[in-house]
C-alpha positions as CSV (number, residue, x, y, z in Angstrom):
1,X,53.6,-6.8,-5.8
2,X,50.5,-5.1,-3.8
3,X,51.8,-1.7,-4.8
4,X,52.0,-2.9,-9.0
5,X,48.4,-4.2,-8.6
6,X,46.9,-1.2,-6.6
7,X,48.8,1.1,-9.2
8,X,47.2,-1.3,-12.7
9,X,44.0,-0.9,-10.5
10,X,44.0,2.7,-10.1
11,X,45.0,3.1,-14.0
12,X,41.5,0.8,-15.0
13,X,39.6,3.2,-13.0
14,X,41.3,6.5,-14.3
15,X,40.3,5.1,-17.8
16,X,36.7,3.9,-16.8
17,X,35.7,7.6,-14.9
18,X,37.3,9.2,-18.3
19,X,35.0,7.3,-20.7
20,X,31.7,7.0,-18.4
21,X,32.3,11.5,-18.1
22,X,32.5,11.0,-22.0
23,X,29.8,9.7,-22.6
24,X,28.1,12.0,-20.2
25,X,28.9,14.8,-21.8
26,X,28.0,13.2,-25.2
27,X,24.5,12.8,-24.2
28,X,24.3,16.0,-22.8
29,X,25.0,17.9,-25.8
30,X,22.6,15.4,-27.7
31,X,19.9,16.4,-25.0
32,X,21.2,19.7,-25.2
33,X,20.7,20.4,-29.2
34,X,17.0,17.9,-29.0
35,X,15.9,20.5,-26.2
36,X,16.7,23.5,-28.9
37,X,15.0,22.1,-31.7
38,X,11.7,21.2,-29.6
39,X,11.2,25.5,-29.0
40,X,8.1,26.6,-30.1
41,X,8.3,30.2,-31.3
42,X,4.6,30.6,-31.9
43,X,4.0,29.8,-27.9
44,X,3.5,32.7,-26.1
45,X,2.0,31.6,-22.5
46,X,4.1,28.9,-22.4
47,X,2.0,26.5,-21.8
48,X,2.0,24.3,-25.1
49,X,-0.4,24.6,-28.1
50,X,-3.8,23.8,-26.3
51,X,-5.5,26.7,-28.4
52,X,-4.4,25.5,-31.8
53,X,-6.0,23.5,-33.6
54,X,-5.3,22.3,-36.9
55,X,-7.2,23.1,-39.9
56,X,-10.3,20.6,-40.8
57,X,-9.7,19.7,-44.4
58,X,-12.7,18.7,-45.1
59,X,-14.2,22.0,-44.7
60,X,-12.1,23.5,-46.8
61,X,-13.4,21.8,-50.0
């Protein structure tokens, strides 16, 4: 009897550790591929676009 619940207990946990690494690994691709997309290629110093500033439209009329 102790040995059938510690083995039904073992099998809940193999299951739980398999879907919480799942879904680890789900959010780190979905971090992954955000991260990617967020590059800047007109950055050069890397410090973010503190020098650009967008163009005034009113001055352009």
């Amino acid at each position: 009897m102790n040995l059938l619940i510690f083995i039904f207990g073992f099998i809940i946990f193999i299951v739980y550790v398999y879907f919480l690494l799942t879904i680890i690994s789900r959010q780190h691709k979905i971090q992954r591929n955000e991260h990617q997309n967020a590059y800047d290629t007109i950055d050069m110093d890397g410090i973010g676009n503190q020098g650009r500033f967008p163009i005034d439209k009113s001055k352009e009329k």
